[in-house]
NURO-446904 format. One line per field, with one value per residue (C-alpha): residue in one letter; residue number from 1; x, y, z negated. Coordinates in Angstrom, 1 decimal, m for minus. Example, Ala and Ser with C-alpha at 12.3 -4.5 7.8 and 13.67 -1.06 7.14 Angstrom:
REM NURO-446904
lumkol	A, S
lose	1, 2
px	12.3, 13.7
py	m4.5, m1.1
pz	m7.8, m7.1
REM end
This chain:
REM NURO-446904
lumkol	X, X, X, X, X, X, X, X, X, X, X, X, X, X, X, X, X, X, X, X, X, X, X, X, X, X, X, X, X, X, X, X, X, X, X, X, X, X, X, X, X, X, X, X, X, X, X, X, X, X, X, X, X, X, X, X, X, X, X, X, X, X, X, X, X, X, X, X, X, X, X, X, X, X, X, X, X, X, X, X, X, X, X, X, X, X, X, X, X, X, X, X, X, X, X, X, X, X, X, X, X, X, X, X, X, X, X, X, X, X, X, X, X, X, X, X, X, X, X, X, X, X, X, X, X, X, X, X, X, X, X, X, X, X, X, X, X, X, X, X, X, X, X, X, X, X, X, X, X, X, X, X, X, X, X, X, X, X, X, X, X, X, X, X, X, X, X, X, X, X, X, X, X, X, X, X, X, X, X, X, X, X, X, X, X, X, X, X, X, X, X, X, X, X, X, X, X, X, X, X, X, X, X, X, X, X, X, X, X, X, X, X, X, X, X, X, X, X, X, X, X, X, X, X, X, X, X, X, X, X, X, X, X, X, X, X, X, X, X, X, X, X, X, X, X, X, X, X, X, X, X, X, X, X, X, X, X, X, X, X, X, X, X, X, X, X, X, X, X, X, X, X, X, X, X, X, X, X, X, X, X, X, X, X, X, X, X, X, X, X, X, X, X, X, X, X, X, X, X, X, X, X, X, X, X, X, X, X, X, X, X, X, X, X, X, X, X, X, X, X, X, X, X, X, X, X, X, X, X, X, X, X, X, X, X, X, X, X, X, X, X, X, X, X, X, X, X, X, X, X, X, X, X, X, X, X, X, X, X, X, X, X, X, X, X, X, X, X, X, X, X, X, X, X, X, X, X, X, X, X, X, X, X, X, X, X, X, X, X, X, X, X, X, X, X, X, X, X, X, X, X, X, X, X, X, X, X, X, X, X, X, X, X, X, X, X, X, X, X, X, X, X, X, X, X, X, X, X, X, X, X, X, X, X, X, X, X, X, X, X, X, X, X, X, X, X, X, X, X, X, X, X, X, X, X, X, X, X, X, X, X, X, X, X, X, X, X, X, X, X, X, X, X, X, X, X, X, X, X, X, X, X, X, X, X, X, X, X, X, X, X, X, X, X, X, X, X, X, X, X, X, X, X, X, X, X, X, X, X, X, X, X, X, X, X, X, X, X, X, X, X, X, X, X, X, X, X, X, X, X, X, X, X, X, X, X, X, X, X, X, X, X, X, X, X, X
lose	1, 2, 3, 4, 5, 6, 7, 8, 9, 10, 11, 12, 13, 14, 15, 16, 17, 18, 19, 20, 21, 22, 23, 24, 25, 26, 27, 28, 29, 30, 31, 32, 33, 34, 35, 36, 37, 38, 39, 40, 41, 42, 43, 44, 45, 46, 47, 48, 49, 50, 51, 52, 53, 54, 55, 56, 57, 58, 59, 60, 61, 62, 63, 64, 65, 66, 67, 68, 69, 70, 71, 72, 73, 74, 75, 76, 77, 78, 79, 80, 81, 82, 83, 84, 85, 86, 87, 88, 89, 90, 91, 92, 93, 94, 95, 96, 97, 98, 99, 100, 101, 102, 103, 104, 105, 106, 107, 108, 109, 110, 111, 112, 113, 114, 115, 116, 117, 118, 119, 120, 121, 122, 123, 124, 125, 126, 127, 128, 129, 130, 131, 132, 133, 134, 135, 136, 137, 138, 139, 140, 141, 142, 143, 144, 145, 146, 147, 148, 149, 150, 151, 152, 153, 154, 155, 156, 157, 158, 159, 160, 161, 162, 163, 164, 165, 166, 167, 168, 169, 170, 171, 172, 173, 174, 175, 176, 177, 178, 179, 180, 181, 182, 183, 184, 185, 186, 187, 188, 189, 190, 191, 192, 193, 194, 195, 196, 197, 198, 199, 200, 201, 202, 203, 204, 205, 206, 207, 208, 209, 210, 211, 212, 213, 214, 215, 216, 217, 218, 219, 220, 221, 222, 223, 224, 225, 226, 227, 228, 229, 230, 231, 232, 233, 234, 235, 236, 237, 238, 239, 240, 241, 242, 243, 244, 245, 246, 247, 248, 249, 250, 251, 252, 253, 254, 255, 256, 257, 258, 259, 260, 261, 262, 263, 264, 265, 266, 267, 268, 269, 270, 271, 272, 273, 274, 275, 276, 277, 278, 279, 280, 281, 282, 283, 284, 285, 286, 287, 288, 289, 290, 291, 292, 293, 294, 295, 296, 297, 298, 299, 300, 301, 302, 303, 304, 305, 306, 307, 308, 309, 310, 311, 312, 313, 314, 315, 316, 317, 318, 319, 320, 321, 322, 323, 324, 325, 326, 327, 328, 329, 330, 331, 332, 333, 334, 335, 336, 337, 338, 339, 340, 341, 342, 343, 344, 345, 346, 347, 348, 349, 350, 351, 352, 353, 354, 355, 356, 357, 358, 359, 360, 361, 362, 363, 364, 365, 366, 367, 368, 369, 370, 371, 372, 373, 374, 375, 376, 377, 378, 379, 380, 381, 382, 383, 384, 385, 386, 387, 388, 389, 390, 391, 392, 393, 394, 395, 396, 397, 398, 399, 400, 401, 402, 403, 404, 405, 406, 407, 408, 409, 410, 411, 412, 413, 414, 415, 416, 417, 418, 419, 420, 421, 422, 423, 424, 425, 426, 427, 428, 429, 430, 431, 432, 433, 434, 435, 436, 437, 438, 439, 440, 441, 442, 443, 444, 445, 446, 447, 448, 449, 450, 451, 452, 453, 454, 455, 456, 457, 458, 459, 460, 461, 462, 463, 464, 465, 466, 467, 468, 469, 470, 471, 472, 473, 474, 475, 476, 477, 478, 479, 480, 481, 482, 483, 484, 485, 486, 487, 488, 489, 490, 491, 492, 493, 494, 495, 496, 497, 498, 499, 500, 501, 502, 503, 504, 505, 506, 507, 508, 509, 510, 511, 512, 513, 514, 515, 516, 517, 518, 519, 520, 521, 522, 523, 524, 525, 526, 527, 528, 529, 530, 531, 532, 533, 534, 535, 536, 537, 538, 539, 540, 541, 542, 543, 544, 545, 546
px	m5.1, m7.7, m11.0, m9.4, m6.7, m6.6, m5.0, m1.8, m1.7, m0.1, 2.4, 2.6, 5.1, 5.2, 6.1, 3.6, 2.0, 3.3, 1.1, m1.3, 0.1, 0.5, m3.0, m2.8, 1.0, 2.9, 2.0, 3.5, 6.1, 7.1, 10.4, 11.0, 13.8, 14.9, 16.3, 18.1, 21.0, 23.4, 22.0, 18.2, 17.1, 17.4, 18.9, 16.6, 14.1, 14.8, 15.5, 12.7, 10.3, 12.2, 12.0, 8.2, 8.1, 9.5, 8.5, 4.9, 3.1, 4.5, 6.9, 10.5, 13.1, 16.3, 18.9, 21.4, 24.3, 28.0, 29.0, 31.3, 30.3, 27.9, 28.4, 28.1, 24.6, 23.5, 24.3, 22.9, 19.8, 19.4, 19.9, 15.9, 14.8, 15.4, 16.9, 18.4, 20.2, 17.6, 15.5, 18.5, 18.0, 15.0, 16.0, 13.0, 15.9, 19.3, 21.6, 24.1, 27.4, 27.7, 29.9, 28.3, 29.6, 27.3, 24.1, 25.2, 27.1, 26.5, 28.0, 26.9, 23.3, 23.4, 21.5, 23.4, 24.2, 23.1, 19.7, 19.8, 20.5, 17.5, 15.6, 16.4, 15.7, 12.1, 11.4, 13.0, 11.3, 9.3, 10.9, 8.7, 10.9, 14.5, 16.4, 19.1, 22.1, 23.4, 22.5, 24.6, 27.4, 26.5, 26.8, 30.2, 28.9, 25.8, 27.9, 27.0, 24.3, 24.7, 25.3, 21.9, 20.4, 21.8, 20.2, 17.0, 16.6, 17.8, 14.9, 12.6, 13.4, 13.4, 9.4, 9.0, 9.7, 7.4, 9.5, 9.2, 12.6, 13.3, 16.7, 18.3, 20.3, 22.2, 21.5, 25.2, 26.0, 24.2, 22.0, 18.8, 16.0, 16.1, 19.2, 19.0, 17.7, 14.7, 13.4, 14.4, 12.0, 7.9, 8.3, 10.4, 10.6, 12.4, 14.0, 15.9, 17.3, 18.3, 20.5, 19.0, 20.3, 21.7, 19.5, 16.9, 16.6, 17.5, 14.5, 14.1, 11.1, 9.9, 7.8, 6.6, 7.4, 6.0, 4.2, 3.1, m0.3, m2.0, m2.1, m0.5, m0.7, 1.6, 3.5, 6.7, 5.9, 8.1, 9.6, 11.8, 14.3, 13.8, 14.7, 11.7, 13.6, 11.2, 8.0, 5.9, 3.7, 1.5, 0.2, m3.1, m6.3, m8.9, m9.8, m11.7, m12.9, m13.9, m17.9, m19.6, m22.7, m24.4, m26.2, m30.2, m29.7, m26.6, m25.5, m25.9, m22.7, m20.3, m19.7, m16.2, m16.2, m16.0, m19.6, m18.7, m17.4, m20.3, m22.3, m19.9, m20.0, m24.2, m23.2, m20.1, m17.8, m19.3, m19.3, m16.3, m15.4, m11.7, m10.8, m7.6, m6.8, m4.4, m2.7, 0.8, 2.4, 0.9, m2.8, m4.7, m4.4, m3.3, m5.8, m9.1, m8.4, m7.8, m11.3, m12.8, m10.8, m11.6, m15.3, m15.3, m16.8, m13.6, m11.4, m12.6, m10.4, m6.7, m4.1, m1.5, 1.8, 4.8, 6.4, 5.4, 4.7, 1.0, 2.0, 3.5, 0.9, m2.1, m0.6, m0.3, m3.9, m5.5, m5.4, m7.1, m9.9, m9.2, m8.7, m7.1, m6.1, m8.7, m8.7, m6.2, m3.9, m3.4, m4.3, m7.5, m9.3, m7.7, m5.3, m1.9, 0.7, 4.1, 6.5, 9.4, 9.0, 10.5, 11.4, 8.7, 7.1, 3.3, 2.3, 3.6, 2.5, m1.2, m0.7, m0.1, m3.2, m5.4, m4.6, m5.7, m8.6, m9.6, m9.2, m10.3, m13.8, m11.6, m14.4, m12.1, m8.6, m6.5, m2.7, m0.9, 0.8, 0.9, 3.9, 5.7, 3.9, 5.5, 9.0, 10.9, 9.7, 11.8, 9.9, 6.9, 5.0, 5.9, 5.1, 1.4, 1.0, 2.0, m0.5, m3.5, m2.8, m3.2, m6.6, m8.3, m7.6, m8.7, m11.7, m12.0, m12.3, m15.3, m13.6, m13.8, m10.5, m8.9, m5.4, m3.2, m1.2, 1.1, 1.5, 4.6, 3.1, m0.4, m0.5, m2.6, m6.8, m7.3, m5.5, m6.6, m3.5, m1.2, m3.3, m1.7, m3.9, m7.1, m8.4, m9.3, m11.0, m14.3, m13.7, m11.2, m10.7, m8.0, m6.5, m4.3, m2.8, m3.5, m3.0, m5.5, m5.1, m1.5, m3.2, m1.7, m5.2, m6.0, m8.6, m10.7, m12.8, m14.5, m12.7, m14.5, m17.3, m18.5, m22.1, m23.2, m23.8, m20.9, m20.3, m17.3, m16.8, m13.4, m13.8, m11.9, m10.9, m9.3, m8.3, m9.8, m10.4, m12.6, m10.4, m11.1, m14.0, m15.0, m16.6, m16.7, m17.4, m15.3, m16.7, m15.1, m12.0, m10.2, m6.7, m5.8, m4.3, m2.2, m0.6, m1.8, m5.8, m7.3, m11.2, m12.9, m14.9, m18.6, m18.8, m16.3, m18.6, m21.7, m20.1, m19.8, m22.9, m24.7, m24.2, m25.4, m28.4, m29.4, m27.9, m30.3, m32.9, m32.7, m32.9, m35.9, m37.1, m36.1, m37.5, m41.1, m42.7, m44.8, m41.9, m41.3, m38.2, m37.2, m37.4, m35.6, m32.8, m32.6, m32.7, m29.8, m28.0, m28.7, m27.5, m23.9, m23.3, m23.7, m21.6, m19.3, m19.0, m18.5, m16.0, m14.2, m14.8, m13.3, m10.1, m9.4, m9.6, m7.9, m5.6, m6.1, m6.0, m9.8
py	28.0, 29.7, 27.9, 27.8, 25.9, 22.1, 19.8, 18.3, 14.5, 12.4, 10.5, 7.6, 6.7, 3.3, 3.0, 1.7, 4.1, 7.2, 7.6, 8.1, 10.8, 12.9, 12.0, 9.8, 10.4, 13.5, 16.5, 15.8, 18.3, 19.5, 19.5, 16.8, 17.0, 14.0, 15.2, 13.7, 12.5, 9.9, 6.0, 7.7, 6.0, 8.6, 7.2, 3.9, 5.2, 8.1, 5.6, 3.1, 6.2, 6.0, 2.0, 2.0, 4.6, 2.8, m0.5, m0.8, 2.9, 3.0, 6.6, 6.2, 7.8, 9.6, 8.6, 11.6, 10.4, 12.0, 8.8, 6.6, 3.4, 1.8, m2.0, m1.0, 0.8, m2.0, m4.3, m2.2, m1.7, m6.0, m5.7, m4.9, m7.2, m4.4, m5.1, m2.0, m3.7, m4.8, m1.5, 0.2, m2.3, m1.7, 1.9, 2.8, 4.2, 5.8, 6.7, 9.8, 9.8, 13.7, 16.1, 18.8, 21.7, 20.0, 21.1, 25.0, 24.9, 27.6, 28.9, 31.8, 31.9, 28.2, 25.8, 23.4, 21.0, 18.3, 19.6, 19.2, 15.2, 15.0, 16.8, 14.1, 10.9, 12.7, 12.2, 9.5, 7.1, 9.6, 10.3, 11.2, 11.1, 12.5, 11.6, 13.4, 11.8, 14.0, 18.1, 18.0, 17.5, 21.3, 22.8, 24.5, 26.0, 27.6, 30.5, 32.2, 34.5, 33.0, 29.5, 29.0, 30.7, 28.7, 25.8, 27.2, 27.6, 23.9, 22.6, 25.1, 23.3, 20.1, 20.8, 22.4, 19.3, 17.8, 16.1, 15.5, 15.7, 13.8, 15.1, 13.8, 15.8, 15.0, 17.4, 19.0, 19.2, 22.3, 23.0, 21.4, 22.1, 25.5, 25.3, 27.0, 24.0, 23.3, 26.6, 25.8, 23.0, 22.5, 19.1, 18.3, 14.6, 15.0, 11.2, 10.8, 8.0, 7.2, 4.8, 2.0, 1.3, m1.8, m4.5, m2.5, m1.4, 1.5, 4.0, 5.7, 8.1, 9.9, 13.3, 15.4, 19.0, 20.7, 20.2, 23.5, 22.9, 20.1, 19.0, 16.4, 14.3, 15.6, 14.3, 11.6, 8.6, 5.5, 3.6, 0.6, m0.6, m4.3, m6.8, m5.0, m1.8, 1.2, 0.5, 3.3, 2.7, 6.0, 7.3, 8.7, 8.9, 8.7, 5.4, 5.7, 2.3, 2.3, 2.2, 5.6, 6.6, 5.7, 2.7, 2.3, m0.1, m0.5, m4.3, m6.5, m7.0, m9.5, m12.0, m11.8, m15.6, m15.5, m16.4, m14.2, m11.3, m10.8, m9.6, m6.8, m5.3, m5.7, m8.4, m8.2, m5.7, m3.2, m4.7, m2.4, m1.6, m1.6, m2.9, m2.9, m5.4, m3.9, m5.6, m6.8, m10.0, m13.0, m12.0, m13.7, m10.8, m13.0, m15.8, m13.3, m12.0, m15.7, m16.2, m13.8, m14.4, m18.3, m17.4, m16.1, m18.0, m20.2, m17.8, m14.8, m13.6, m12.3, m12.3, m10.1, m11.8, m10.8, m12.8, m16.5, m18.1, m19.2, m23.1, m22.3, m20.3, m22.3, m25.5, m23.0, m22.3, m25.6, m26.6, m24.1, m24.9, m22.5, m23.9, m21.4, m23.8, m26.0, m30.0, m29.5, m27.5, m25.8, m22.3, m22.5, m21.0, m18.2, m16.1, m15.1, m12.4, m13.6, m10.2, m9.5, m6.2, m3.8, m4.7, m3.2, 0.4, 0.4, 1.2, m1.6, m3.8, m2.2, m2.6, m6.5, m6.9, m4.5, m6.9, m10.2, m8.3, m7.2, m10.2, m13.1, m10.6, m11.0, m9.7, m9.9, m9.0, m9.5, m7.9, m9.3, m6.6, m3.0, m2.5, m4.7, m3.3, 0.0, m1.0, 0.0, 3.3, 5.9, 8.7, 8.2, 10.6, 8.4, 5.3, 7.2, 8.2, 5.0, 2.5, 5.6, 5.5, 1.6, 1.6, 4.2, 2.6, m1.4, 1.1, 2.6, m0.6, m2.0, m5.0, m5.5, m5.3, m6.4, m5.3, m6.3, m4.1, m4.8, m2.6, m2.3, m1.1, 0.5, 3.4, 5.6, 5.8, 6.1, 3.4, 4.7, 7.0, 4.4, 2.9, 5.1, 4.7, 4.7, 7.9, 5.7, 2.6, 1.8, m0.9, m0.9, m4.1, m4.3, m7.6, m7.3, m9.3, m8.3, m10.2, m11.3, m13.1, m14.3, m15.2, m13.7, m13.5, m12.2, m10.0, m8.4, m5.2, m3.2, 0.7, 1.7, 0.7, 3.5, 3.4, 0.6, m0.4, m1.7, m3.5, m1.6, m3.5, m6.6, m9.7, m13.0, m14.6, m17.8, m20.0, m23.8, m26.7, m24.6, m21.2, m18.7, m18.0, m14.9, m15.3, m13.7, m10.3, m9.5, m7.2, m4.4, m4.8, m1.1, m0.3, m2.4, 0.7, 1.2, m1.8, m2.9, m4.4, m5.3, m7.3, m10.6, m12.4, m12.4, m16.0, m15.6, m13.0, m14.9, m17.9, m15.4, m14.1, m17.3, m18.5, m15.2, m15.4, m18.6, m17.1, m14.1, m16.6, m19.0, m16.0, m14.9, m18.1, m18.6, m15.0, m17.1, m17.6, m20.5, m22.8, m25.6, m26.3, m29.0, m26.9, m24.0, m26.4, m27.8, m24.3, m23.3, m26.5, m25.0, m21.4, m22.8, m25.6, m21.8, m20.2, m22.7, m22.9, m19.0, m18.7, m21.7, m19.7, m16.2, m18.2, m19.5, m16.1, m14.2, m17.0, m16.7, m20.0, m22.0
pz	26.1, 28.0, 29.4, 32.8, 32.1, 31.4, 29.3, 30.4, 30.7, 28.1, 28.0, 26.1, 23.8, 23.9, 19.7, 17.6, 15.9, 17.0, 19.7, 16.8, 15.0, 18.8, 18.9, 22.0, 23.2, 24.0, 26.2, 29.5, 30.6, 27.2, 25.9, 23.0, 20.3, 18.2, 15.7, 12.7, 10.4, 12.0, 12.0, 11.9, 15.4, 17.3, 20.1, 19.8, 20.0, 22.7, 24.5, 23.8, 25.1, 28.4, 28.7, 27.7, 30.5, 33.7, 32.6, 30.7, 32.3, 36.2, 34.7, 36.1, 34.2, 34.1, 31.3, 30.9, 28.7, 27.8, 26.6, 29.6, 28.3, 30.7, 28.9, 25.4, 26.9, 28.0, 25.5, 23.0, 24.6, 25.0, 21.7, 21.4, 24.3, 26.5, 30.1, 30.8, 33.4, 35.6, 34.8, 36.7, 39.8, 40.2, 40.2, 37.4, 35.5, 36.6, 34.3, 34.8, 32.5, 32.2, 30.9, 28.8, 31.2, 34.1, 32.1, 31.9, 35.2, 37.4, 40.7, 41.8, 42.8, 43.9, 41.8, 39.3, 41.3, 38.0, 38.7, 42.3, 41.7, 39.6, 41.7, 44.3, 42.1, 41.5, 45.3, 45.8, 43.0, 41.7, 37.9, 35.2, 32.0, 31.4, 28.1, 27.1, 24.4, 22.7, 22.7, 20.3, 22.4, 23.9, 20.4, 20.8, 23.9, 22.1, 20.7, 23.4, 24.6, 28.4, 27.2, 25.2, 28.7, 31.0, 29.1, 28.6, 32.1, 32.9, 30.9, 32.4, 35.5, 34.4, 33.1, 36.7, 38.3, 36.7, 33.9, 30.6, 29.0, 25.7, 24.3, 20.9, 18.5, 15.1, 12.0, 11.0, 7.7, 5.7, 9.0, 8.0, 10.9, 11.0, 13.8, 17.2, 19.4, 17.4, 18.6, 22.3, 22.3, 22.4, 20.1, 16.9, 15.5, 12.5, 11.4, 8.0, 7.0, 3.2, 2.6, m0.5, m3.6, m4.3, m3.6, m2.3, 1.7, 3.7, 3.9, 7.2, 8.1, 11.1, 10.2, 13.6, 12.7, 15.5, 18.6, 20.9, 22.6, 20.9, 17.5, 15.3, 11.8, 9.9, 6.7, 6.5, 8.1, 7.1, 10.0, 10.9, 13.3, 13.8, 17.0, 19.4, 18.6, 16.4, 14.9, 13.1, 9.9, 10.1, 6.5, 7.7, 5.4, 7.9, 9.4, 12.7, 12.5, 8.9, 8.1, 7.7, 5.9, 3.0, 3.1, 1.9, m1.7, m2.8, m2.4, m5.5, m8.3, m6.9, m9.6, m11.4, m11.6, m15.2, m16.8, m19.6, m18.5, m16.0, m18.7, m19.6, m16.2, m15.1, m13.0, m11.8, m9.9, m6.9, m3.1, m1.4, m5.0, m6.4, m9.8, m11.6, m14.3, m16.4, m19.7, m20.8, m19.2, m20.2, m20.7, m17.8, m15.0, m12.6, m13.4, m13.9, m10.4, m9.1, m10.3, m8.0, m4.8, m5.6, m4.9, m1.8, 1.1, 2.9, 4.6, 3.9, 1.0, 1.2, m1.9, m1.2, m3.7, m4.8, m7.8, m6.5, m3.1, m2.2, m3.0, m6.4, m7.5, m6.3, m8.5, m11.4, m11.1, m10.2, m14.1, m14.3, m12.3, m9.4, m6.0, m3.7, m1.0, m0.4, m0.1, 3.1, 1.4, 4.1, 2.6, 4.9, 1.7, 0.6, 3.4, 1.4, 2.6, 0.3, m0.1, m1.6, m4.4, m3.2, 0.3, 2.6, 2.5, 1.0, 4.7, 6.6, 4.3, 4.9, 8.4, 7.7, 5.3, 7.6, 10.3, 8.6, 7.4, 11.2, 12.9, 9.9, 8.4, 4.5, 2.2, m0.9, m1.5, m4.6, m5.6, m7.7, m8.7, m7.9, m9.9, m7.1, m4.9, m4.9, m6.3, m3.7, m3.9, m5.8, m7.9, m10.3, m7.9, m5.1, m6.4, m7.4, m4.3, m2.5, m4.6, m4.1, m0.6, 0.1, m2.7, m0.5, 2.5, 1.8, 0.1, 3.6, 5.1, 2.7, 1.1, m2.4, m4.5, m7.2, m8.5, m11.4, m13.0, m15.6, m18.8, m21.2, m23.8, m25.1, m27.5, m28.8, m28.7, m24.9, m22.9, m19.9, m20.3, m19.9, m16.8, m13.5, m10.8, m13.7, m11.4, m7.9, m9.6, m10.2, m12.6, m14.8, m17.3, m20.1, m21.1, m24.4, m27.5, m31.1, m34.2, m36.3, m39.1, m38.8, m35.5, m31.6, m30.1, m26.1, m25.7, m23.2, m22.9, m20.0, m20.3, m17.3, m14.5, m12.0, m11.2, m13.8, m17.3, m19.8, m23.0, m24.1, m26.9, m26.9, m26.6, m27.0, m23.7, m24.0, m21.4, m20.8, m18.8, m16.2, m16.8, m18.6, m21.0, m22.5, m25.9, m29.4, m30.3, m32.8, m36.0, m37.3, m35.3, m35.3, m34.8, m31.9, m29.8, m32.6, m32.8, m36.2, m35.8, m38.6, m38.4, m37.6, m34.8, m35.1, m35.8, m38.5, m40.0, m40.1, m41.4, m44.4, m44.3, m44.1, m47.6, m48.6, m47.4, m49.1, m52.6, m51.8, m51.2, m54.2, m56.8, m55.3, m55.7, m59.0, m60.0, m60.1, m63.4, m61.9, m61.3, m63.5, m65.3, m63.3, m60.4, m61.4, m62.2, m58.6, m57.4, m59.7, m58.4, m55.2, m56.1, m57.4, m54.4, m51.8, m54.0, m54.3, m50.2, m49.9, m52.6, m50.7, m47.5, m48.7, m49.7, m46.7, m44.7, m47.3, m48.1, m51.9, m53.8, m54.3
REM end
């Protein structure tokens, strides 16, 4: 584009969210091509474009259709909440039931007459759009040289007229989009649809393949079909609204809730941090993360839930000691978003939480967990990239996180192996179960915190009248990873130590020549009643007989 000429106008969708990947809407007067596999949305949302058109931005349009089923039309399009009816009384649509020979006819050197009707309803009402259902209907006529010409030059006229014609064609089997008419055209959407397995949902995306003259997000962009017709979930990185630039101090550690696992992390976990709690079922992820979103001010914390509804959950946690719907019980405290795993792309269920975050200032947000977060997803890659995707965009957005994540098993020396989104978080905190003398103990440990000091070692974390409580240190613990730990807690070890000390004690004592005899026997009686207590206490830990 040189400097002389300007930009065309845009023209507005009018489908949430594709206006954003065009960058504000599509060049006006370019050709567009819908393109995809049969039950994609084609149609919908070909001819949601042409509704949004006449009836939301003042742009009459021009419905071009081989199918001689006016009813069904309508019908389908009330379907959506569209009154395709009315639209065509108040003559900002007209719809033309064609036959595919009208586009290529020709007579002579007069102009087709198809054209010569449009041309008409453009001064006459002053038409802006033009959809055409199906292209594909032309494909037996695109054998030939002539044929593909004719057309060419109808949409050239159609542009000239200042149009902008939006056509829809089906993918044949084996063609893929490397077929004639995507060439033909200045825009390809390319929709797919894939049909769900068994309990799970169709999958349908929209990915822009090409658009001549101005520039476009890329990538496959899931989509659905619901009663106001297509909606778009966009998958872009980049937030426009999200806070830029480094700010002078970083903010002070945001308390985890739990007294003693503060400690182990400086303070707490980062402001506009995410953290993952990661562990096998049944070690406190749920109720460590509760902890946090607890202490947020009224209102201003989101947990995002998949396994149990905000009512069942919050009486589960109330013997705790966590309150996560306040005296009304009328979740005023804590803002929940219930899903179903499995049942609603990663990105649409962003666009719910980013909304709630926007319009309530949440400063906390918990999931609980990721693996149900991206269940419906189908490959290991695409479930990574689906959980990455949502962390970097809450991190975008400066609240702080945290995310359970449920491990199967634990092997090896580095657990962070088995951890799968370990590479985004800045706080990463294993929960786990070992076995200590004949004993199934839950324990706690710190595997990674960005930016701040750690106590790496594990920890007992029980749970109590007031939730959970992270105490001992345990000694000499080693194995753990591999299944098979062997050690003690602190306290067990100075309960050892203790009468050892006083042993060490008395025979020093009783090493001076000065004493008198009936000293020296009180300090023996001394030496063999400490004796007595640690033999007594090595019995009971090794569970040898006294």
């Amino acid at each position: 584009m040189t400097a002389n000429e300007t930009t065309p106008p845009r023209v507005r969708t009018g489908v949430p969210g594709l206006d954003l990947l065009l960058g504000g809407g599509l060049l006006a007067s370019r050709t567009v091509l819908l393109k995809g596999s049969p039950g994609s949305g084609k149609t919908t949302l070909g001819l949601q474009m042409l509704v949004a058109g006449a009836r939301d931005y003042d742009e009459p349009g021009v419905l071009l259709t081989f199918e001689q089923m006016p009813e069904q039309l309508f019908a389908d399009a009330a379907g959506f909440g569209w009154d395709l009816k009315d639209l065509v009384a108040q003559k900002k649509i007209v719809v033309h039931f064609i036959r595919p020979e009208e586009l290529l006819e020709q007579h002579g050197r007069q102009e087709n007459r198809l054209l010569v009707s449009i041309a008409d309803l453009v001064d006459d009402f002053g038409a802006r759009r033009v959809m055409i259902d199906s292209i594909s209907h032309l494909r037996p006529f695109f054998s030939g040289e002539q044929a593909r010409a004719q057309f060419m030059r109808f949409l050239v006229q159609l542009k000239s007229m200042g149009l902008t014609p939006i056509m829809t064609s089906e993918i044949a089997p084996g063609e893929g989009l490397a077929a004639l008419d995507v060439y033909m055209v200045d825009t390809v959407i390319h929709l797919d649809h894939q049909v769900g397995e068994v309990g799970r949902p169709d999958r349908r995306t929209l990915e822009i393949v090409k658009t001549r003259g101005q520039r476009h997000c890329g990538g496959a962009h899931p989509l659905e079909i619901g009663p106001a017709g297509v909606t778009l979930y966009p998958h872009l990185y980049a937030d426009p609204e999200a806070p830029r630039g480094e700010t002078e101090a970083a903010p002070a550690p945001i308390s985890t809730g739990v007294a003693g696992l503060d400690p182990l992390l400086g303070g707490g976990y980062a402001a506009g941090s995410v953290a993952l709690l990661a562990g096998l079922s049944g070690t406190f992820k749920t109720t460590l993360a509760a902890h946090f979103i607890s202490g947020a001010d009224p209102g201003r914390a989101l947990w995002i839930t998949f396994q149990e509804d905000a009512r069942t959950l919050a009486a589960a946690l109330r013997g705790c000691g966590i309150d996560l719907l306040g005296a009304d019980g009328e979740r005023a405290r804590v803002h929940f978003l219930e899903l179903t795993p499995g049942q609603a792309p990663v990105e649409k269920i962003m666009a719910q939480a980013e909304e709630i975050i926007r319009a309530e200032g949440i400063e906390r947000v918990g999931i609980d967990s990721l693996n149900d977060l991206v269940a419906g997803l189908g490959t290991e890659a695409q479930k990574q990239e689906g959980a990455l995707w949502l962390l970097r965009r809450l991190r975008a957005l400066g609240v702080t996180t945290v995310a359970t994540q449920r491990l199967t098993r634990v092997t090896g020396r580095n657990p962070l192996s088995e951890i799968a989104w370990a590479e985004l978080a800045d706080t990463i905190v294993y929960l786990g179960l070992v076995e200590i003398e004949s004993r199934l103990e839950k324990v706690i440990s710190v595997l990674k915190h960005r930016g701040g000091p750690t106590e790496g070692d594990l920890r007992s974390v029980r749970h109590g009248a007031h939730g959970l409580c992270v105490s001992d240190r345990f000694v000499g613990l080693s194995g753990v990873l591999e299944g098979n730990p062997l050690g003690r807690r602190k306290a067990q070890i100075e309960e050892i130590f203790q009468p050892l000390y006083f042993i060490r004690d008395f025979l020093s004592l009783a090493r001076d020549p000065a004493l008198l005899a009936e000293q020296r026997a009180g300090i023996l009686e001394n030496l063999s009643g400490e004796t007595g207590k640690l033999i007594q206490l090595l019995a009971r830990y090794f569970d040898e007989p006294g």
